[in-house]
C-alpha positions, -999 to +999 in steps of 0.1 A: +097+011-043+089+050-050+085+041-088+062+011-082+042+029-053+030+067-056-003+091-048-019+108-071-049+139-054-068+130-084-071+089-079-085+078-045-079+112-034-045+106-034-042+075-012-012+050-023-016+031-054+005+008-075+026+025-106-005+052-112-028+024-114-066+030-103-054-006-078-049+011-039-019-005-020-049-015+006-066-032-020-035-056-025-026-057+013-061-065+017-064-093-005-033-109+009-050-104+042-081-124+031-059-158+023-051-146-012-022-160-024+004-138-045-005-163-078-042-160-073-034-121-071-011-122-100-040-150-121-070-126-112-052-090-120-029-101-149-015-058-149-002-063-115+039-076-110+053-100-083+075-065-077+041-045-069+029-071-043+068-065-031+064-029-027+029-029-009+043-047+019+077-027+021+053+003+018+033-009+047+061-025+069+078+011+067+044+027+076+041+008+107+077+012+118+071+050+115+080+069+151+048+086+163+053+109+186+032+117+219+030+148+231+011+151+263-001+193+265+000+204+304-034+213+317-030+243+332 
């Protein structure tokens, strides 16, 4: 997934794209959100792999199941 998914501070200001592509994870996870299907993303941007579509939703599954932390600061 690291190869396929990456940041770069000078596209999107560094938010995660797809291989160095000017194409956002979000853009992908958002189409598939919409109804997109993965053929209709595949038809309508012909530079993007069935792998890519892969690795945006590992990358966001693995984003979500991240531990946050709460840290409650005492008052007084």
């Amino acid at each position: 997934m690291q190869q396929r998914i990456n940041s770069n501070p000078e596209i999107f200001n560094g938010k995660p794209i797809v291989r160095g592509m000017r194409f956002k994870v979000a853009d992908v996870l958002g189409y598939l959100a919409s109804g997109m299907t993965w053929e209709e993303l595949l038809t309508d941007f012909p530079y993007l792999e069935k792998e890519d579509i892969t690795a945006c939703l590992l990358f966001a599954a693995n984003k979500i199941d991240y531990p946050i932390l709460h840290i409650e600061m005492d008052a007084a």
